[in-house]
C-alpha positions in Angstrom: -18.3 -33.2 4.6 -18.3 -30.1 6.1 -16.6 -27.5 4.3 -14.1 -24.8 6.2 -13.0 -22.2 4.8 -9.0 -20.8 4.9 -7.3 -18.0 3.8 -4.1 -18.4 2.3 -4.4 -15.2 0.4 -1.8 -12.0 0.0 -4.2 -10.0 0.6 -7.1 -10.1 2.6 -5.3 -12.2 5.2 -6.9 -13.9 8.2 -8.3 -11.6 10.7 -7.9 -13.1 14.6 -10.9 -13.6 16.9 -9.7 -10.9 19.3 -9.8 -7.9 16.6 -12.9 -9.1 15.1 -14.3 -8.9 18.1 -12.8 -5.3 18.9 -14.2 -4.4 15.4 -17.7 -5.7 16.9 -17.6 -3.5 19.6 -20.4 -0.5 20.1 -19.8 2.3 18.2 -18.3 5.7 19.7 -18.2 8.9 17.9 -15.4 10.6 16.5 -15.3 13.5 18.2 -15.0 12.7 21.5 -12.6 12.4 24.0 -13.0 8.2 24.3 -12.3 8.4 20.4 -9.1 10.6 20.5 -7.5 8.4 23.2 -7.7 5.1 20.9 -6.4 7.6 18.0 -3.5 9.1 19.9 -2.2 5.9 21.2 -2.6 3.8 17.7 -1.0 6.7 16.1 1.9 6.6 18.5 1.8 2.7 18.0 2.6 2.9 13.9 5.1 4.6 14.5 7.1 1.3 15.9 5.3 -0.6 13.4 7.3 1.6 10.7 10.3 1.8 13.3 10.1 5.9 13.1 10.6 8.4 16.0 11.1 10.8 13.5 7.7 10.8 11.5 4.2 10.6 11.7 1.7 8.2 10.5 -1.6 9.4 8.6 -5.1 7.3 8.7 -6.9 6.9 5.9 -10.0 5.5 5.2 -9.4 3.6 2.1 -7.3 0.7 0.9 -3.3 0.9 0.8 -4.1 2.2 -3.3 -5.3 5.6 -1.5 -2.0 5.9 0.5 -0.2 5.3 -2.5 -2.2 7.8 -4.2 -1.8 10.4 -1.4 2.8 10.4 -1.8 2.5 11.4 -5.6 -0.2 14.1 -4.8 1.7 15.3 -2.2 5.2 15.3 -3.1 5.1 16.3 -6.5 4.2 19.1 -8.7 2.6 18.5 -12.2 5.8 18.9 -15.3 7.9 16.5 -12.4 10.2 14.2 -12.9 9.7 10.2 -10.9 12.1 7.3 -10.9 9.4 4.2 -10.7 10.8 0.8 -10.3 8.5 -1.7 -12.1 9.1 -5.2 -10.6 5.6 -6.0 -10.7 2.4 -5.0 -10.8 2.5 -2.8 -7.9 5.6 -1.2 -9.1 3.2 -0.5 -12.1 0.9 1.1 -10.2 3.4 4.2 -9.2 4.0 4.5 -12.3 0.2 4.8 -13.3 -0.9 6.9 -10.6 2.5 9.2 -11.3 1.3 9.8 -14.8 -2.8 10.4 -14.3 -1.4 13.5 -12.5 1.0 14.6 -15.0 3.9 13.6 -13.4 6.9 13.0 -16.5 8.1 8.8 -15.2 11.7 7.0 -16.2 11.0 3.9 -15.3 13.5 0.7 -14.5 11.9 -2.4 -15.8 12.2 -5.7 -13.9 11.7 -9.4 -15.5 8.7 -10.6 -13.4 10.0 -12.6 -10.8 13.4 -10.9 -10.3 14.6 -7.9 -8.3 15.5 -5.0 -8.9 19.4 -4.4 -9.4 20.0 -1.2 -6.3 23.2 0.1 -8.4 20.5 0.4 -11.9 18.8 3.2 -8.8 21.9 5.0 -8.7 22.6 5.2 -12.4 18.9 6.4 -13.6 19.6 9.5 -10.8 22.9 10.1 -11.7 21.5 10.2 -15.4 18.9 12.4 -14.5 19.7 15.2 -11.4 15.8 16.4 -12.0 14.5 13.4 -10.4 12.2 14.6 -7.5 11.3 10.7 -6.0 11.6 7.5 -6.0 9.3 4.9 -5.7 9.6 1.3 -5.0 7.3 -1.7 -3.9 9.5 -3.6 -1.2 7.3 -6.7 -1.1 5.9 -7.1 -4.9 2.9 -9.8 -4.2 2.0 -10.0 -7.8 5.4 -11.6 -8.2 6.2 -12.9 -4.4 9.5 -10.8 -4.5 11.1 -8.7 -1.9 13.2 -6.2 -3.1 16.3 -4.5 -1.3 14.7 -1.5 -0.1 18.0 -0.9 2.5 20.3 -0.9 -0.4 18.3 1.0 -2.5 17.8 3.6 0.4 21.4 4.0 1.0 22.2 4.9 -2.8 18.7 7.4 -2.9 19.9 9.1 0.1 22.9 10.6 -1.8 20.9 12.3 -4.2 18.2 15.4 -3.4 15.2 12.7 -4.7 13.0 11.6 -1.8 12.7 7.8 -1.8 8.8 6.6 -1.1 8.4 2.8 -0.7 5.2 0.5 -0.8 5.3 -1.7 2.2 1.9 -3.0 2.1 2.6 -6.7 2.2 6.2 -5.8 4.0 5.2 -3.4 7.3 4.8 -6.1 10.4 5.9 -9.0 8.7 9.6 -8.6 7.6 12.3 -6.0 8.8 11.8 -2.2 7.8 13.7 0.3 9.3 12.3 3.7 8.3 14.4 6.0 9.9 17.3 4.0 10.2 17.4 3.4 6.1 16.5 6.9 5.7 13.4 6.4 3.6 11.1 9.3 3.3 7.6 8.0 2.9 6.0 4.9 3.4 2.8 3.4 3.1 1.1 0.2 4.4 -2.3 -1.3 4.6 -4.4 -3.3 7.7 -5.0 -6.3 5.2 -1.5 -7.7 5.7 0.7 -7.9 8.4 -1.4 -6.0 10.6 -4.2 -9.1 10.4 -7.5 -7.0 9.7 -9.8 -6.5 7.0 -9.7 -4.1 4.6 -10.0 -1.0 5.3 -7.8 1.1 6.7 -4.6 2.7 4.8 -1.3 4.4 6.3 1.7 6.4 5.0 4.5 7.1 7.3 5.9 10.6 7.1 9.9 11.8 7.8 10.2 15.3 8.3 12.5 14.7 5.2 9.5 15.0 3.2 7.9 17.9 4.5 9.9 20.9 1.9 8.3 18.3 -0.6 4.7 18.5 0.8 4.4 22.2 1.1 5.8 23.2 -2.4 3.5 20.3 -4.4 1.1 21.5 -6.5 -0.8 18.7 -7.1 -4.8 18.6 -7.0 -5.6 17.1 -3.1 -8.3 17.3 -0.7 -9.0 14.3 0.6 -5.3 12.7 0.7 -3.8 16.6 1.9 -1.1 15.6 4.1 -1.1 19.0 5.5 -4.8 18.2 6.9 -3.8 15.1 8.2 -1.0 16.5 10.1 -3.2 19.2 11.6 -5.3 17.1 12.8 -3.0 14.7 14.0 -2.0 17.3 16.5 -5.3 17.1 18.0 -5.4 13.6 17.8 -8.6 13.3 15.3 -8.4 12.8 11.5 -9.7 15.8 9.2 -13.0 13.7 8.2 -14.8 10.6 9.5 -12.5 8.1 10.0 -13.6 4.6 9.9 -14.3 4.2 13.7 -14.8 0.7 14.2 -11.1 -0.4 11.9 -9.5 1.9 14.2 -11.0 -0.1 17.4 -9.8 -3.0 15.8 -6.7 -1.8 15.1 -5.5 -0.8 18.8 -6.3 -4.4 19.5 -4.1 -5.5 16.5 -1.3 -3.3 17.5 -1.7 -5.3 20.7 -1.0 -8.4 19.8 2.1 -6.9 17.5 3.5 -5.3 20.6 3.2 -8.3 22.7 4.9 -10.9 20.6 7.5 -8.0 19.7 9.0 -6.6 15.6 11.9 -8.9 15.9 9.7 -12.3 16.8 7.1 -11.6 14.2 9.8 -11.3 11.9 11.5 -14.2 12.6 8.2 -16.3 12.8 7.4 -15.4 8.9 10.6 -16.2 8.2 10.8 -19.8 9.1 6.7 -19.8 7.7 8.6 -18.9 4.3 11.4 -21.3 4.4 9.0 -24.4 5.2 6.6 -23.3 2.7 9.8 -23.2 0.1 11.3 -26.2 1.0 7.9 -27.9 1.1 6.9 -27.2 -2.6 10.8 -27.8 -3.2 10.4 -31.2 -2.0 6.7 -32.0 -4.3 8.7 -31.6 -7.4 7.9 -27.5 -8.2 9.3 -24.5 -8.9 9.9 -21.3 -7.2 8.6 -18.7 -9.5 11.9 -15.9 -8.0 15.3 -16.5 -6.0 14.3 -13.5 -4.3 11.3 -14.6 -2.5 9.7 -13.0 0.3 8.6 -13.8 3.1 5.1 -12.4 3.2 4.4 -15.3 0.2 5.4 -18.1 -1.8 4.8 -18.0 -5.7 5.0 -21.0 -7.5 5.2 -22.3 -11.0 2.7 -23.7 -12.0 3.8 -27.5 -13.3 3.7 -28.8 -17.1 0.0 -30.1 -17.8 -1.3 -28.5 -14.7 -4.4 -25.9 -15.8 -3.4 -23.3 -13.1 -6.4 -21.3 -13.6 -8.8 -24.7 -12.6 -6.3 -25.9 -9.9 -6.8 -22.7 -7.8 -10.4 -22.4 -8.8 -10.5 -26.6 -7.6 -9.1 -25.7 -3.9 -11.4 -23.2 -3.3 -14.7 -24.9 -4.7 -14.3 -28.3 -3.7 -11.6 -27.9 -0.2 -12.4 -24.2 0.6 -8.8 -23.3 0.5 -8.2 -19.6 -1.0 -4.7 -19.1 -3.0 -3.9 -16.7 -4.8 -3.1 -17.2 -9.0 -1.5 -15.4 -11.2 -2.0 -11.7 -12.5 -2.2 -10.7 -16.0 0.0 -12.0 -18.0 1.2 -14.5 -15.3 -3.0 -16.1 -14.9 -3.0 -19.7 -15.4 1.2 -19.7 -14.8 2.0 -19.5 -11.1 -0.6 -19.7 -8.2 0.6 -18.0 -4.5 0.7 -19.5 -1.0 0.7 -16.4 1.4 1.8 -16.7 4.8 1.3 -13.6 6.2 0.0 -12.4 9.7 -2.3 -14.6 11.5 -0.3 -17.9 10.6 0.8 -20.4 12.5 2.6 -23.9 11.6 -0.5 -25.6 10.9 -1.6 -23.3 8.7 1.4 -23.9 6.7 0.7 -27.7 7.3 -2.6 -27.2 5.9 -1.8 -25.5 3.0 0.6 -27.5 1.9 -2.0 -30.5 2.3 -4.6 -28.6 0.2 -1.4 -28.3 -2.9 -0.7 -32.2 -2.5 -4.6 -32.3 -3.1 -5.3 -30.2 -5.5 -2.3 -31.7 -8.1 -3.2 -34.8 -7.8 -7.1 -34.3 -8.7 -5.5 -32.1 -11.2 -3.7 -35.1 -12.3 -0.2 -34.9 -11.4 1.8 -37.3 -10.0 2.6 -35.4 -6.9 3.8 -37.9 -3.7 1.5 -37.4 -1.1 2.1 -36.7 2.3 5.9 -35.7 1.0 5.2 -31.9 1.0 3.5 -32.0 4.6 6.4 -34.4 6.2 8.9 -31.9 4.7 7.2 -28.8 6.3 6.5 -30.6 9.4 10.2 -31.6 10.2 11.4 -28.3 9.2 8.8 -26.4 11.5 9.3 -28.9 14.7 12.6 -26.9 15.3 11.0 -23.9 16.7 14.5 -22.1 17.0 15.6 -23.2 13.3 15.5 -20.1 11.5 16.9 -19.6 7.5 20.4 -17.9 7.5 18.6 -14.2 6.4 16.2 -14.2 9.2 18.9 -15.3 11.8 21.0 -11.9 10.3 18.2 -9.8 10.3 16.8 -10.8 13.8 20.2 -9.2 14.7 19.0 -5.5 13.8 18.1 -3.0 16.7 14.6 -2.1 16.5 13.2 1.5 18.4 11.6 0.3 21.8 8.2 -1.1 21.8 5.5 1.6 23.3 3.5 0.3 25.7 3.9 -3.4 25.6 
């Protein structure tokens, strides 16, 4: 039999023929002319990606760890206090990188698998006034939650912190409203929503942020925000960017302009709710009641080895999910269905779960799983209750579509 390969993955995500293809293309150097016009207009494009007029979006050559990396450095001063939300093990990363540079952390803990409570925000910075930021992971993959950035922004934004938010997995797949929720900084990845490979890293800057940037006195060079923004004026990056990502990602944000924010949104949405309802129907567990839409965690089920199962679909049906991290390996395993997904992807997926239990032993119902995604997907206007009330918020107008 010949073996194909799929990507069902958090993170690298499929990348489309078109932008591999755009990636493939002959190399041009980065300082030119041809160069800067693919910058300035992929620039000017993130910005609806991130729904800002207001900011400005900064390239980096690195994965979305260096963007992350790049808000403490430049917002904060070393003796500095951070208010890190820990839902996962992204949250845990703020926290990490906050304290390798000397940054003082209160952190709010989250059971993995739940959100994080906004009003437990608003009573760590009334506790503490010296709080300079707040960080947050919007779409925590480790755990498949999604957490209330909106609400958390509106509680942030009546306190002097600055409120910096991982959107990684979230940017281009579920709604974020930068300027209309008031956050400060943002930072996403191309892995994700944006359908390329790795590579490429972002973070989204409010003029909100720029007292911040200029005081900090954190070591940076590379990840100086004050370089990138010079640069950006002359539509370049301060050092070698990494030309072909960038090619491919003006053909990505051409395929996010044409179907449009609001339809890409809605499309992940229903992904999510067949996916959900699909591994509802087989018997399992959702790992959260807070799941997101980027990806589906699951339980693993009693008697089920959820380390081989995962291990199983990729060796023996070429299907790539993700497992568990850390202290959740072997517990739940993760369907993503993020970007470059479609309905039979979803159908596929599911297939490759019925699959994989029962050679894991399991009495799983075959074919129950698909015909519940299937019916649920035929309806191509039926759209969950969230994504019908989200599809309902105004989005900044789509540049060059």
């Amino acid at each position: 039999m010949v073996k194909k390969h799929y990507l069902f993955t958090p993170g690298p995500t499929p990348v489309p023929p078109e932008i591999s293809l755009a990636e493939a293309a002959p190399l041009i150097h980065h300082r030119t002319p041809e160069f800067s016009r693919v910058f300035a207009e992929v620039s000017e494009d993130l910005k609806y990606l991130f729904q800002t007029s207001e900011g400005e979006v900064y390239t980096f050559t690195s994965s979305g760890t260096g963007a992350m990396e790049a808000c403490v450095v430049n917002l904060l001063s070393k003796g500095d206090t951070a208010l890190v939300v820990r839902s996962g093990k992204f949250g845990e990363r703020w926290a990490e990188l906050c304290e390798t540079y000397g940054v003082k952390t209160t952190c709010i803990d989250v059971e993995y698998g739940n959100t994080v409570d906004p009003k437990a925000v608003g009573k760590a910075l009334e506790r503490n006034k010296s709080i300079k930021a707040v960080f947050i992971t919007q779409c925590e993959t480790s755990t498949g939650v999604l957490n209330d950035v909106e609400a958390v922004a509106n509680i942030v934004k009546g306190y002097p912190a600055l409120l910096v938010v991982d959107a990684i997995t979230a940017v281009g797949v579920s709604p974020f409203l930068m300027d209309n929720w008031q956050v400060d900084v943002a930072v996403t990845g191309s892995q994700k929503g944006l359908m390329m490979p790795p590579g490429l890293a972002f973070a989204a800057v409010r003029p909100t942020a720029q007292e911040a940037i200029k005081k900090a006195d954190l070591p940076r060079y590379y990840w100086d925000f004050r370089a990138m923004h010079d640069a950006l004026k002359e539509d370049t990056t301060p050092f070698t960017p990494a030309i072909s990502l960038i090619t491919a990602l003006k053909s990505a944000m051409e395929m996010i302009k044409k179907e449009g924010l609001e339809n890409i949104w809605q499309r992940h949405a229903r992904l999510a709710h067949a996916t959900r309802e699909a591994i509802k129907a087989l018997g399992l567990k959702l790992f959260t009641q807070h799941p997101a839409d980027m990806l589906t965690a699951v339980k693993v089920p009693d008697g089920v080895d959820g380390v081989a199962f995962t291990k199983n679909l990729r060796d023996k049906y070429g299907i790539s999910i993700a497992g568990g991290q850390d202290e959740l390996k072997g517990k739940i395993f993760r369907i993503a269905h993020v970007g470059y997904m479609n309905d039979f992807d979803i159908i596929t997926a599911i297939s490759a779960v019925e699959k994989g239990l029962s050679d894991s032993g399991y009495p799983v119902d075959i074919g129950k799983g698909v015909a519940t995604a299937q019916r649920l997907l035929m309806d191509v206007k039926k759209v969950p209750p969230a994504a019908k009330e989200d599809s309902q918020v105004k989005v900044t107008s789509n540049p060059r579509a």
